[in-house]
C-alpha positions in Angstrom: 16.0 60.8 -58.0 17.8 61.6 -60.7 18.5 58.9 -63.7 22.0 57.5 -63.7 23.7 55.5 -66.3 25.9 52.7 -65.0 27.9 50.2 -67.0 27.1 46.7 -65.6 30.3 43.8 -64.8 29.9 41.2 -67.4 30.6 37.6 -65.0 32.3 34.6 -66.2 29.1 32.9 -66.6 27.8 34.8 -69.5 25.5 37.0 -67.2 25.8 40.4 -66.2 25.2 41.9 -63.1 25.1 44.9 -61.1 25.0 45.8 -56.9 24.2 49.1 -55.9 24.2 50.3 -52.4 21.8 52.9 -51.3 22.4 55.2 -48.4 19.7 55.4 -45.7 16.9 55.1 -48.5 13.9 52.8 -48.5 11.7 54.8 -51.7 10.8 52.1 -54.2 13.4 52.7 -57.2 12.9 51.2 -60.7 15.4 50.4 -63.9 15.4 50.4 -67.4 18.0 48.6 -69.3 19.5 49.5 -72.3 21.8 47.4 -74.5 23.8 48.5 -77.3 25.7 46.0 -79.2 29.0 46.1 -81.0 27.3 47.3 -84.1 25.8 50.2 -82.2 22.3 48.9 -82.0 20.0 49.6 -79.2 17.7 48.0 -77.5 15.7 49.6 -74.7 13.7 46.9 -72.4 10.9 48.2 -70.2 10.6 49.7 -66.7 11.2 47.2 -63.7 10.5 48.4 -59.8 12.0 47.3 -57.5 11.3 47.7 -53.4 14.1 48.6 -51.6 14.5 47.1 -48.0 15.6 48.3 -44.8 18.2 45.3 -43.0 20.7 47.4 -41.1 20.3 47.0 -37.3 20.1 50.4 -34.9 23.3 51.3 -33.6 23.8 51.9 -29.6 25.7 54.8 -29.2 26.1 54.6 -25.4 24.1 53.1 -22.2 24.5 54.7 -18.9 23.2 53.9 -15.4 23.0 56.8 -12.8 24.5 54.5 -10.2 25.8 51.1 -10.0 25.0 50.8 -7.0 22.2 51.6 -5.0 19.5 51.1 -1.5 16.9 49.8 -1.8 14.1 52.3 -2.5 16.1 54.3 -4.5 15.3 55.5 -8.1 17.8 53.8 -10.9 17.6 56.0 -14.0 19.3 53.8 -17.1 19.6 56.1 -20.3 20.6 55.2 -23.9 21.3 56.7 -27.2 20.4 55.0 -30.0 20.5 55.7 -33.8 19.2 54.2 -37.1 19.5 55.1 -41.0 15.5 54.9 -41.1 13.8 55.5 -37.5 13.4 53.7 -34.2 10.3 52.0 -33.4 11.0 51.2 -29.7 13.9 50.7 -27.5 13.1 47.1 -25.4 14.8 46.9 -21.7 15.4 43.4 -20.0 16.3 43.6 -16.1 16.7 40.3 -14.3 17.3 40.5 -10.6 17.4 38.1 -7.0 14.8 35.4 -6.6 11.8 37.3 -5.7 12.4 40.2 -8.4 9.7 39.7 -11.1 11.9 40.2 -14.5 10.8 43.7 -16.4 10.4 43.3 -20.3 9.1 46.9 -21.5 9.1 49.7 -23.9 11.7 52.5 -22.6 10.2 55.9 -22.4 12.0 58.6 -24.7 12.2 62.4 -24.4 13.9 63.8 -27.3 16.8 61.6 -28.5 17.0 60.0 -25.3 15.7 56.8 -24.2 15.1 55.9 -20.7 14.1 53.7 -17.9 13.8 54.7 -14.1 12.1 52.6 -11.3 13.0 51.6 -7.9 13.9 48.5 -6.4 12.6 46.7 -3.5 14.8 43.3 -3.1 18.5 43.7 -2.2 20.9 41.8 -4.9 22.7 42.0 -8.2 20.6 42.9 -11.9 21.5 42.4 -15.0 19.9 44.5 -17.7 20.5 44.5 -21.7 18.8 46.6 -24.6 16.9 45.6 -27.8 16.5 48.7 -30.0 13.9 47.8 -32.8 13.3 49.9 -36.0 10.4 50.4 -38.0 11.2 47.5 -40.4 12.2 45.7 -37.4 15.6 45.4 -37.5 17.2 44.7 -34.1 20.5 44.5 -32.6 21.2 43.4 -28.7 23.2 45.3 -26.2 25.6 44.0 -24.1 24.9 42.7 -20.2 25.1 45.6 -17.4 25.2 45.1 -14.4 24.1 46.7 -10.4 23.5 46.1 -7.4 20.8 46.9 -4.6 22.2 47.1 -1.2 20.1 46.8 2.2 18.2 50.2 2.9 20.8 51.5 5.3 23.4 49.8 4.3 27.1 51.7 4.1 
């Protein structure tokens, strides 16, 4: 990184301050400040690092279910795209179904950029499902509730 000189906003307090928002970059950075006074004097204090964090959340770029309704014994296939400024760890799904379903809480598989999900269903009813992207500093965000159903095998 190349060094960059930036005039700092003097606050009301006395102090001086200054925000700088990095793009998609989690390298440790460092600063050196350097004072000159109205009479032209300098002053050069030493190198300070600093660790940069990661806090913004994936994004979920769309979720899409092959069916929304389907029979029993039938493979679901639930996809989603998801993005993020550093990388994705994992992409969590949640189904909840009918008494008798046994709730699913796992890792989606991925191929590519793609995450997905496909399984069959045995108990006739309505599902709910939502997504949980993580990323590698374990920044999350939650998806909204989808919804299917599982109709009778044989059913119209």
């Amino acid at each position: 990184m190349e060094n960059i000189d930036i005039l700092m906003n003097h606050d009301i307090d006395g102090s001086w301050r200054l925000n700088i928002t990095l793009a998609h970059n989690t390298s440790n950075m460092f600063y050196i400040v350097k004072i000159t006074d109205s009479s032209g004097n300098i002053y050069t204090g030493n190198q300070k690092n600093v660790t940069v964090h990661d806090n913004d959340p994936p994004e979920i770029t769309e979720i899409s279910l092959s069916q929304m309704i389907i029979h029993q014994y039938n493979h679901l296939n639930i996809t989603c795209n998801v993005n993020d400024n550093i990388q994705i760890k994992e992409v969590i799904i949640n189904i909840t179904g009918p008494e008798g379903f046994s709730q699913i809480y796992t890792s989606m598989n991925k191929t590519d950029d793609i995450y997905y999900y496909n399984t069959t269903y045995d108990i006739s009813g309505a599902y709910h499902l939502y997504l949980i992207p993580i990323d590698n500093n374990n920044n999350t965000i939650i998806s909204g509730i989808y919804r299917f159903w599982v109709t009778p095998e044989g059913a119209p």
